[in-house]
C-alpha positions in Angstrom: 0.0 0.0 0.0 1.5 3.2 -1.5 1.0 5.5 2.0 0.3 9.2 -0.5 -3.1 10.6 0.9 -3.6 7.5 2.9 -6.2 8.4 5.7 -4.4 6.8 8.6 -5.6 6.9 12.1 -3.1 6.3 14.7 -3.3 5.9 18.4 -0.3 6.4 21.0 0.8 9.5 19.0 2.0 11.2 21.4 5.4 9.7 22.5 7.7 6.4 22.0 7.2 4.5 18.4 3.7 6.2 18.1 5.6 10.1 17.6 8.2 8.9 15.6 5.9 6.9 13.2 3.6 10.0 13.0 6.6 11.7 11.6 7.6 8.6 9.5 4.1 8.5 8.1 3.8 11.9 7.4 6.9 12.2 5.4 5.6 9.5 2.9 2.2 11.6 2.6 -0.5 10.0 4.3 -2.9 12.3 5.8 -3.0 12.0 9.8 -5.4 12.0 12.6 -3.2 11.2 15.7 -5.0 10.2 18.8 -4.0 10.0 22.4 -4.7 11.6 26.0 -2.3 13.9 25.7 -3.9 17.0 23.7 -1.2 19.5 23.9 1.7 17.1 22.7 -0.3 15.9 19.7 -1.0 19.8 19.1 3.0 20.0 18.8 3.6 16.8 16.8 0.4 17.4 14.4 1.9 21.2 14.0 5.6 20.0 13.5 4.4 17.8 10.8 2.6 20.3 8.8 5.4 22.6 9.1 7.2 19.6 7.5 4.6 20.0 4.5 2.9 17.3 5.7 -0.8 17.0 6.5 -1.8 16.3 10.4 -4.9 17.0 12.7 -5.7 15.5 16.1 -8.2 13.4 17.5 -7.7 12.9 21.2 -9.5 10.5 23.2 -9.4 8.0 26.0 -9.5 4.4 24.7 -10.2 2.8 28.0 -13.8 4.3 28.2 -15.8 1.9 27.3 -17.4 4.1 24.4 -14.0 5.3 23.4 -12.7 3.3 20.6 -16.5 3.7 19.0 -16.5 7.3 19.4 -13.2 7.5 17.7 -13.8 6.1 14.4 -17.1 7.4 14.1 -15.3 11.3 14.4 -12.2 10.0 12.3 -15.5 9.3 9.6 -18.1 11.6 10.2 -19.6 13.2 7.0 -18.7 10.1 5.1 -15.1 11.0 5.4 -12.9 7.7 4.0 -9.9 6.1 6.0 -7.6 3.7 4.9 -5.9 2.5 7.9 -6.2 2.1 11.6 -2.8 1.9 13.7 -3.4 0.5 16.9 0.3 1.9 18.5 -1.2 2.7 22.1 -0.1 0.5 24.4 0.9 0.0 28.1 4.3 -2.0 29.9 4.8 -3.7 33.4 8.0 -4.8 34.7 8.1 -5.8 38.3 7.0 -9.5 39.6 3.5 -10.8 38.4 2.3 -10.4 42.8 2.9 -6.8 42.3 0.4 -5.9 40.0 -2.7 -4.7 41.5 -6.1 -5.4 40.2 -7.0 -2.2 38.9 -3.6 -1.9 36.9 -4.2 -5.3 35.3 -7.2 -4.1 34.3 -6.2 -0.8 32.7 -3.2 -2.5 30.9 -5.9 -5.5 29.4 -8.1 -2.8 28.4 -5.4 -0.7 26.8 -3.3 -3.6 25.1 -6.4 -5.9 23.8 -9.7 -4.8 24.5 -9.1 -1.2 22.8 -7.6 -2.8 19.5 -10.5 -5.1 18.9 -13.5 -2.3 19.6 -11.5 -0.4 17.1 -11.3 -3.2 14.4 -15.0 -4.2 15.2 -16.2 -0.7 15.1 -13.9 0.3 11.4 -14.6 -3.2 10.2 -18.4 -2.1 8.9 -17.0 1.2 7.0 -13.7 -1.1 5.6 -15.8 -4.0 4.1 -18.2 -1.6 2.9 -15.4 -0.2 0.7 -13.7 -3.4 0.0 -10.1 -2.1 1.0 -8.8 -0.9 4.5 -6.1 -2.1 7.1 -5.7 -2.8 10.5 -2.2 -2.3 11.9 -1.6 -3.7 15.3 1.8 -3.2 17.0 2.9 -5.8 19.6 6.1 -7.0 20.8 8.6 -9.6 20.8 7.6 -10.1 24.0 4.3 -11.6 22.1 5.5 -14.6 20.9 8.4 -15.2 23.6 7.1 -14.8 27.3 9.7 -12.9 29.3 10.1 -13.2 33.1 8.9 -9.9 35.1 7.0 -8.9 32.1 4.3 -11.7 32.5 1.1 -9.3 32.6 2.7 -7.4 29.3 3.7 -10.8 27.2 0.3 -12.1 28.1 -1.7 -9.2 26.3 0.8 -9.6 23.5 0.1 -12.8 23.0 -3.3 -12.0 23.2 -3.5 -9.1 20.4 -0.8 -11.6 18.1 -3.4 -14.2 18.2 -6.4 -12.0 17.4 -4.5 -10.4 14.7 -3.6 -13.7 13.3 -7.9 -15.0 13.5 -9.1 -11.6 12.5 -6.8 -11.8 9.4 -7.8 -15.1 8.4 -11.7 -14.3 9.5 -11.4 -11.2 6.7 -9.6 -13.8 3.8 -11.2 -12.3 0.2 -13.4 -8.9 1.8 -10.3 -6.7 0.6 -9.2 -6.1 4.2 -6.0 -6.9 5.5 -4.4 -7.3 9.1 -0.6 -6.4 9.7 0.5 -7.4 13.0 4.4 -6.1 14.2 6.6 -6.9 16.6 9.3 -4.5 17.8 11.5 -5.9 20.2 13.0 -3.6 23.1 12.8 0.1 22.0 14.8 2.7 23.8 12.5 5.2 24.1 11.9 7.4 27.6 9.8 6.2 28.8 11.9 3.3 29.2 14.3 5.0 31.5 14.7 3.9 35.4 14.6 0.8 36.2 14.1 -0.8 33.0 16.4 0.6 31.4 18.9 -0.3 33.9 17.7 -4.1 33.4 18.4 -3.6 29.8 21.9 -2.7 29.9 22.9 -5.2 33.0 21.5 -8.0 30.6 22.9 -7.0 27.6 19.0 -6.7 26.0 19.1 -5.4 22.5 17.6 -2.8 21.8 16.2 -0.1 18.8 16.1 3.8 18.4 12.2 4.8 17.8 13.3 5.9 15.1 14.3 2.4 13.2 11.6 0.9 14.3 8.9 4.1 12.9 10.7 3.0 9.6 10.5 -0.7 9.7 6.3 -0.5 10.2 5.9 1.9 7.7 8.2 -0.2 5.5 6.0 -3.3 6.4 3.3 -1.4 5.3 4.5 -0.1 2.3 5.4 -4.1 1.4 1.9 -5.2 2.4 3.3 -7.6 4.7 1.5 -9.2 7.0 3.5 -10.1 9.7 7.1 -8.2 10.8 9.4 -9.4 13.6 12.4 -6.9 14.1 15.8 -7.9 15.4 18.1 -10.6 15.1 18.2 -12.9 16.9 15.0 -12.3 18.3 13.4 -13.4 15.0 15.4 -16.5 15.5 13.8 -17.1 19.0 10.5 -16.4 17.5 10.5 -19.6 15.5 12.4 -21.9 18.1 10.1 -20.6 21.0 7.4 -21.8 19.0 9.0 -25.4 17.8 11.1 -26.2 21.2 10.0 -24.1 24.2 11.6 -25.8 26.7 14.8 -25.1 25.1 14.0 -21.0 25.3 13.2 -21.9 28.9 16.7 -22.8 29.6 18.3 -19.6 27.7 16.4 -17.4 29.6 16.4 -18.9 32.7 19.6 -17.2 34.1 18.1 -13.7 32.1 15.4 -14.3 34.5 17.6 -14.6 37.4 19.5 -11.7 36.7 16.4 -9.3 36.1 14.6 -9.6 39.4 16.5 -8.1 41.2 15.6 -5.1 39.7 12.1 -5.6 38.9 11.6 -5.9 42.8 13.8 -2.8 43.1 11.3 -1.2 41.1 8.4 -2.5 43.5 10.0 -1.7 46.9 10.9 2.2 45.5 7.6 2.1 45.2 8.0 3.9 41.4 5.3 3.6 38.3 5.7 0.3 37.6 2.6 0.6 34.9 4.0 2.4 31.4 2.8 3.9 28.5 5.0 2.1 26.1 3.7 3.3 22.7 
């Protein structure tokens, strides 16, 4: 899909992968609505990018109301205005031990990761078969398809939108709409300092500039792909997670070891343990 006045609706705009991917979008044409809580700092990114040349508006809005992802795509398509594509880039991160995370945060974290993503694919779906063309982007993780140690909660809702993504794409074989699902591994972004980020670098965790990885999902889009795993070897894990997970087990068994320490650091500090990633 050629991105050139694209109608693209993206969520998590405002900082991480979701900023930089505005900007990467915008610079191959497509025409923006960036949506997120945070109404002053999509202001800033929608008026950098038409300062660019490109062409940017917001649409802010709280996806964990239960009305929200509804009310989103019907104002990103009121007046029987088209859109092409829906990037579902919002997202939220725990590290710290599984005991740690409290009810209410589990909650917001499922509604953010999952339940947001497949209101706003049920509620685009109508308008996307109606005009035989459309795509749903969903961005998930590595951390999807490999289940890490103090990021249980996190890999679980991975998992979760991977294997949605995977259904919804085959549930949509031959109506014209497509699913991409990508899978960024560690992505050094600030939000991402602290603790983490200390984690990262004690375990030698690779990691990506926002940046690369903006460029990778627009390339992946631009290629009509339909699935995109970035980093090596993390690819490699991927597939022999998936054949021989005991194996996996035993590599990161001693990762585990060495990255509690600091995910019950991050507990007993009594820090924000509960991230927006994306």
């Amino acid at each position: 899909m050629q991105l050139k006045n694209k109608r693209v609706l993206l969520t998590g705009a405002s900082g991480g992968i979701g900023r930089e991917l505005a900007f990467e979008l915008g610079r191959q044409g497509a025409s923006l609505l960036l949506s997120g809580r945070k109404t002053l700092v999509l202001d800033n990114i929608a008026s950098a990018i038409v300062n660019l040349g490109g062409k940017a508006e917001i649409l802010p809005g709280d996806l964990t109301v239960a009305s929200g992802p509804q009310r989103l795509i019907a104002e990103a398509t009121q007046n029987g205005q088209v859109l092409d594509v829906v990037v579902n880039c919002a997202g939220i991160s725990f590290f710290g031990m599984t005991e740690d995370l409290g009810a209410e945060k589990l909650q917001q974290l499922w509604r953010t990761n999952v339940i947001a993503p497949m209101q706003l694919a049920q509620a685009v779906l109508p308008l996307f078969k109606a005009q035989q063309s459309g795509l749903i982007v969903n961005v998930g993780s590595i951390f999807g398809s490999i289940g890490f140690p103090c990021f249980s909660a996190y890999s679980a809702s991975k998992f979760a939108l991977r294997g949605f993504s995977e259904a919804l794409r085959r549930e949509l074989e031959g109506s014209g709409v497509d699913v991409l699902y990508v899978a960024p591994r560690y992505t050094r972004t600030a939000i991402n300092e602290g603790s983490v980020s200390r984690m990262a670098e004690a375990v030698a965790m690779k990691q990506d500039e926002p940046q690369r990885v903006a460029r990778a999902i627009a390339d992946a889009i631009v290629g009509n792909a339909r699935e995109r795993y970035f980093g090596w070897p993390e690819r490699f894990f991927v597939k022999l997670n998936g054949l021989f997970p005991r194996l996996v087990d035993k590599g990161l068994r001693e990762q585990g070891r060495r990255m509690r320490p600091f995910a019950q650091l991050d507990h007993n500090a009594v820090t924000g343990v509960l991230s927006h990633v994306q």
